[in-house]
N, C-alpha and C positions, 0 to 999 in steps of 0.2 A: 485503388482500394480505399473505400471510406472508412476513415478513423473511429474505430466505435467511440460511444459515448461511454462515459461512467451514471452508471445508474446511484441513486440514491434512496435509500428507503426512508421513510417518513410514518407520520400517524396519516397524514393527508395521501400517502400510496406512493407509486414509487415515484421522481423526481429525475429528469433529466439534466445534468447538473455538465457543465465545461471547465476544466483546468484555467488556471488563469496565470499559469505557468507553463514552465518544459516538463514536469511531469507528464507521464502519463501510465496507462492502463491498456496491455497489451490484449490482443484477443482470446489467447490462453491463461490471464487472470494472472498477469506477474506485473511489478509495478515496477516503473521507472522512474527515478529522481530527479529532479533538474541539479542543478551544480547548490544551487541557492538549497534546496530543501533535503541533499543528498546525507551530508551528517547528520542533522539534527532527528532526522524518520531512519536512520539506521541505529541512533541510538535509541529511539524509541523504541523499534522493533526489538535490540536485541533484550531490553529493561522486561519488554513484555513476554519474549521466549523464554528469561531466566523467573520470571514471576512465575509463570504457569507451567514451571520447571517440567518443560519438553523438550529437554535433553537428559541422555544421563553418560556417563565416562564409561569410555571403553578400552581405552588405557592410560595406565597410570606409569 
């Protein structure tokens, strides 16, 4: 099974772009971390889900 690519969008169109890491990008669009990038993009993620407050309590 060949590894898809991660595409990249550009002004120039879209961009074939390679990890230069252990991350990657699964074929159902879920991402995986390599060890080196795993904290620092999960807390990125989670800054970004509580900014765009998409969550809300469901119990207290």
């Amino acid at each position: 099974m060949e590894e898809p690519k991660y595409a990249k969008w550009t002004i120039e169109g879209d961009k074939k772009t390679k990890w230069i890491c252990g991350c990657f990008q699964t074929v159902d669009d879920y991402f995986k971390f390599c060890e080196k990038h795993n904290d620092t993009l999960k807390k990125a993620i989670q800054a970004q889900v509580d900014e765009l407050d998409m969550t809300r309590i469901v119990e207290e």
